[in-house]
DRENDO-1510 file (C-alpha; in Angstrom, 1 decimal, always signed):
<recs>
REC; n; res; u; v; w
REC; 1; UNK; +0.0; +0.0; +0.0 .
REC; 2; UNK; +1.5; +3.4; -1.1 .
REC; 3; UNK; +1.1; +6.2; +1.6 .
REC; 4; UNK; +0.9; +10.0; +0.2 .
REC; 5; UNK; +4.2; +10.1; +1.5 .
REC; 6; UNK; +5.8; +7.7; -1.2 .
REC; 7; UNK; +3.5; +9.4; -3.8 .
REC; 8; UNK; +5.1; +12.9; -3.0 .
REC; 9; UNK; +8.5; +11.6; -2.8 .
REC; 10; UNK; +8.2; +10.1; -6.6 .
REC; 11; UNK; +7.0; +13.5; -7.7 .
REC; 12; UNK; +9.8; +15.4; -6.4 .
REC; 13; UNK; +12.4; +12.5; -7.8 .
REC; 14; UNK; +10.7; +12.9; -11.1 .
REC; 15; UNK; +10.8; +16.9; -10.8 .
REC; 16; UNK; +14.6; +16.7; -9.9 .
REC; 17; UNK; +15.0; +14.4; -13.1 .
REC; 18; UNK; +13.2; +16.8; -15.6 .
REC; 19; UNK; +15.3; +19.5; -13.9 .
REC; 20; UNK; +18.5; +17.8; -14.3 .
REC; 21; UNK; +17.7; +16.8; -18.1 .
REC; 22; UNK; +17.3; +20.5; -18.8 .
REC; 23; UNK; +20.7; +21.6; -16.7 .
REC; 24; UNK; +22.5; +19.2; -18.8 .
REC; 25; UNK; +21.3; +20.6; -22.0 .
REC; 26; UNK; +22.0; +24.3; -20.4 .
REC; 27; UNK; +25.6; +23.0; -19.6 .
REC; 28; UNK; +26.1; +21.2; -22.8 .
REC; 29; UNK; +25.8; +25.2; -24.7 .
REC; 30; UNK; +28.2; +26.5; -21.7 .
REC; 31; UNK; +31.7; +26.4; -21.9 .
REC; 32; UNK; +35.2; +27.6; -19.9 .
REC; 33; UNK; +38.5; +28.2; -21.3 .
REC; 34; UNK; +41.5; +26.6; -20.1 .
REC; 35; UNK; +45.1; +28.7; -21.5 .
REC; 36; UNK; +48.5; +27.8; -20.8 .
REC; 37; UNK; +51.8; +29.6; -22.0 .
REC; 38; UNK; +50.4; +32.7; -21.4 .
REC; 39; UNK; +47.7; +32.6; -23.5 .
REC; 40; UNK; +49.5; +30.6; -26.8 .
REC; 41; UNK; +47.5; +27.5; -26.2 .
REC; 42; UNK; +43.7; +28.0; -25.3 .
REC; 43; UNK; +41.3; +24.9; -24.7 .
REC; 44; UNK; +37.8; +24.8; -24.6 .
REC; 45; UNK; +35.8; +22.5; -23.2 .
REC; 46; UNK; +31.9; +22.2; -22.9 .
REC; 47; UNK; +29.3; +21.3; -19.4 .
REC; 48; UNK; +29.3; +17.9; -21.6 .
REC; 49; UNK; +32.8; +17.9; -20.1 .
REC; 50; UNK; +34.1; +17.5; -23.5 .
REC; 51; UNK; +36.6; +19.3; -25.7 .
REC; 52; UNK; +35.3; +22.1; -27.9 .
REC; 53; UNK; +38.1; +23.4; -29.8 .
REC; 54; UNK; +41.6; +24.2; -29.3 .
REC; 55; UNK; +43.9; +27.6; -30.6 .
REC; 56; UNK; +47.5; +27.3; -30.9 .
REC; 57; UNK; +48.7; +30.4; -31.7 .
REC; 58; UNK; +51.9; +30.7; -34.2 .
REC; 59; UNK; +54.4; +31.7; -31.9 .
REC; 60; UNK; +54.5; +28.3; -29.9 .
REC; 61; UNK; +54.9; +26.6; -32.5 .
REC; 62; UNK; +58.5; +25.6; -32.6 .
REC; 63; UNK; +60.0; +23.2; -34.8 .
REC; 64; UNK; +63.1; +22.5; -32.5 .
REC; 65; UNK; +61.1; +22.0; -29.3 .
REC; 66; UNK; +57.8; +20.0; -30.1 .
REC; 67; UNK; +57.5; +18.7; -26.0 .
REC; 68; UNK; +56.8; +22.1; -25.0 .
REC; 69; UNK; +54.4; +22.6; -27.5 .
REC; 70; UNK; +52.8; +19.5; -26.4 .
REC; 71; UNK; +52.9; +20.2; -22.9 .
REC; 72; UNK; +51.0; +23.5; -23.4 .
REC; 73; UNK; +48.2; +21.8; -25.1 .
REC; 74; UNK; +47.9; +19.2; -22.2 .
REC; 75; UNK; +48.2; +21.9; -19.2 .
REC; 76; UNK; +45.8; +24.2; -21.8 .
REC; 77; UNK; +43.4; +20.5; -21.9 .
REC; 78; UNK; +43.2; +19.9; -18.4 .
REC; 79; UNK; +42.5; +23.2; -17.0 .
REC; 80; UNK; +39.5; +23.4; -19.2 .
REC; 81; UNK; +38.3; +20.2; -18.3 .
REC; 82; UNK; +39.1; +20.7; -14.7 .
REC; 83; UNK; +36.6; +24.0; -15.1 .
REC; 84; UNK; +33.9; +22.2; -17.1 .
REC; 85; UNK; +33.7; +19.9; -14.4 .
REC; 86; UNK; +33.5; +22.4; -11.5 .
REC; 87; UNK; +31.2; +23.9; -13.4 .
REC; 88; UNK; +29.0; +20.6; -13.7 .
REC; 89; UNK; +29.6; +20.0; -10.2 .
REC; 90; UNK; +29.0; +23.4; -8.8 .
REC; 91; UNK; +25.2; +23.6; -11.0 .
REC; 92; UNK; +24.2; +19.8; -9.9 .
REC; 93; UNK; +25.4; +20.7; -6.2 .
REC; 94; UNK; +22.8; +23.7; -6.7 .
REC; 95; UNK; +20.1; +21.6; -7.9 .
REC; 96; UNK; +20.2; +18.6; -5.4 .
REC; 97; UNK; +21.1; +20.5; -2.2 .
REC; 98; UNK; +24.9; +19.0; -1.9 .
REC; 99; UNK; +23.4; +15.3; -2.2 .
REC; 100; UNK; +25.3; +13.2; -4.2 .
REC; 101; UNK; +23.2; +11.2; -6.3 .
REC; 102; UNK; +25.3; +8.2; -7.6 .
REC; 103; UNK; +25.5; +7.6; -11.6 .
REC; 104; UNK; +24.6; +11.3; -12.4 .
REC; 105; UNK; +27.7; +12.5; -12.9 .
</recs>
């Protein structure tokens, strides 16, 4: 037998779904910026927590030291994706009170 109280707390789990559904689709339109080198390498990365595009500008390009170049995409990479997922974390924090709810994210 299902009390009023198990009826209410299905509602509010489906609410928190439908409100979750659309902050994913918000997040998937959001993005942050990740830069290293001083700005040479910039990363982008989307609330889908994926990449979005990357800029190398000319001047770190070097022929005669590729490894740097490749370290400044990764450190560009990672910060962006560190902030995409802050970001994610920070908006589903807001929406379910701090509860973590496994399998979301």
């Amino acid at each position: 037998m299902m009390g009023g109280n198990m009826s209410k707390m299905m509602k509010q789990v489906q609410k928190m779904q439908q409100e979750m559904l659309k902050m994913q689709e918000e997040l998937a339109n959001r993005t942050v910026e990740g830069t290293a080198g001083g700005g040479v390498v910039k990363a982008v990365a989307s609330g889908k927590n994926e990449l979005v595009s990357i800029e190398i500008k000319p001047e770190a390009v070097d022929p005669e030291d590729v490894e740097m170049l490749q370290d400044l995409v990764l450190t560009a990479v990672n910060e962006a994706l560190r902030k995409a997922q802050d970001m994610i974390n920070t908006e589903m924090a807001r929406l379910t009170g701090g509860f973590k709810i496994p399998g979301m994210f």
